[in-house]
BALOBA-1460 file (C-alpha; in Angstrom, 3 decimals):
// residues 59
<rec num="1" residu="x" x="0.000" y="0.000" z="0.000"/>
<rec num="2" residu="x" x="2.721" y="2.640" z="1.055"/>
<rec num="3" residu="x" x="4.716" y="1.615" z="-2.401"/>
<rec num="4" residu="x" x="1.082" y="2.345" z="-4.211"/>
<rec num="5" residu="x" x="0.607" y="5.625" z="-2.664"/>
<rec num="6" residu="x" x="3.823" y="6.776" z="-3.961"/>
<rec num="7" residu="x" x="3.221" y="5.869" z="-7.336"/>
<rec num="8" residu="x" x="-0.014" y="7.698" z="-7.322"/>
<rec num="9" residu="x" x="1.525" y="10.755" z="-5.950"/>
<rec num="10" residu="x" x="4.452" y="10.506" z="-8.884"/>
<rec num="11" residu="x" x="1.826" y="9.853" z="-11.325"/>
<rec num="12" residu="x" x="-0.195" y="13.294" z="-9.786"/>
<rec num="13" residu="x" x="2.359" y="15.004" z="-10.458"/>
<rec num="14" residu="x" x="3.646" y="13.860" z="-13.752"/>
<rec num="15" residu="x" x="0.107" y="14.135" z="-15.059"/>
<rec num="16" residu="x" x="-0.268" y="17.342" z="-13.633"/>
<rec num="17" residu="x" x="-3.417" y="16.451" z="-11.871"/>
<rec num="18" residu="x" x="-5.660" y="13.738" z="-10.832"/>
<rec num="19" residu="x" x="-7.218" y="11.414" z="-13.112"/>
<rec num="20" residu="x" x="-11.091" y="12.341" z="-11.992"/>
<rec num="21" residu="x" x="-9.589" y="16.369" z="-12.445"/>
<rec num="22" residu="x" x="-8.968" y="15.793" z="-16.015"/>
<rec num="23" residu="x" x="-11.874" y="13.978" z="-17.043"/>
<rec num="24" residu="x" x="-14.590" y="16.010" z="-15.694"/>
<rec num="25" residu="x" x="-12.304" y="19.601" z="-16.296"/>
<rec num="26" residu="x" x="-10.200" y="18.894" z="-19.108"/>
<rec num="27" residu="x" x="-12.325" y="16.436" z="-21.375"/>
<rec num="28" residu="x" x="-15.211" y="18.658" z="-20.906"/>
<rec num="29" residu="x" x="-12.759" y="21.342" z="-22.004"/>
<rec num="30" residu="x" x="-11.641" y="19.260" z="-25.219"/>
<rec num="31" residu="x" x="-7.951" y="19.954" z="-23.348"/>
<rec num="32" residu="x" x="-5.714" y="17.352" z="-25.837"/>
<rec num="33" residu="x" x="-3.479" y="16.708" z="-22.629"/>
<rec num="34" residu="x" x="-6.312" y="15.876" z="-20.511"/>
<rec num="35" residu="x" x="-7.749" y="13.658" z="-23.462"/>
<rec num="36" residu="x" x="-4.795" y="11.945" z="-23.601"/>
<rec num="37" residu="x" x="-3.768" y="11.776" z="-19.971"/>
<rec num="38" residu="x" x="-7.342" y="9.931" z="-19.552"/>
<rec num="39" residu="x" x="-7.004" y="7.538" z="-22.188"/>
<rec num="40" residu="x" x="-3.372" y="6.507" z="-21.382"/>
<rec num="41" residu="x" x="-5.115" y="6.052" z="-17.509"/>
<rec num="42" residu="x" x="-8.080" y="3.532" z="-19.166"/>
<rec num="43" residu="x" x="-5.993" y="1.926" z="-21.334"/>
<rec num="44" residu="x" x="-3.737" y="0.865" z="-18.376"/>
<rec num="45" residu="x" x="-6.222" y="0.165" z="-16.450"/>
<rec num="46" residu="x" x="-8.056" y="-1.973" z="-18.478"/>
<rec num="47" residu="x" x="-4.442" y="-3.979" z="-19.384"/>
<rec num="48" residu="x" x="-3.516" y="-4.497" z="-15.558"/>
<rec num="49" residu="x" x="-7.269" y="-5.522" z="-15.023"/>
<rec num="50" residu="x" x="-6.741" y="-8.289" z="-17.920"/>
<rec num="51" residu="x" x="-3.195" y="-9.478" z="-16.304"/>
<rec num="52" residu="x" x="-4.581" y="-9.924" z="-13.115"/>
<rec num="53" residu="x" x="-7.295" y="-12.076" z="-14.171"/>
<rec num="54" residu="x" x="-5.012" y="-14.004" z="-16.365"/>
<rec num="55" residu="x" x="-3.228" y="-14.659" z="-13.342"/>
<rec num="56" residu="x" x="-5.930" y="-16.089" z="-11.507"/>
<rec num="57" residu="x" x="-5.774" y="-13.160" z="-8.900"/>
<rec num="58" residu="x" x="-9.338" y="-13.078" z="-7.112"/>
<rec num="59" residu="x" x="-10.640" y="-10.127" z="-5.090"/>
């Protein structure tokens, strides 16, 4: 968990913001940094949810 929280504060502030402050701010904007800051968040999202239930991990 500590390790975890430090990657989400590096990722804060190499994204320059959250991930909830860019979609509702900067996608409703059309900001191209927030569109892509978003979609770079989903996509690895999505890929770490697939590798983890590859893995057999359950909740």
């Amino acid at each position: 968990l500590f390790l975890g929280g430090i990657l989400i504060g590096i990722g804060t502030r190499v994204g320059k913001g959250c991930t909830s402050g860019h979609g509702v701010c900067g996608v409703g904007s059309a900001s191209s940094a927030s569109l892509v800051g978003v979609a770079t968040f989903l996509l690895i999202a999505i890929g770490v949810a697939q590798l983890v239930q590859a893995l057999g991990v359950s909740p």
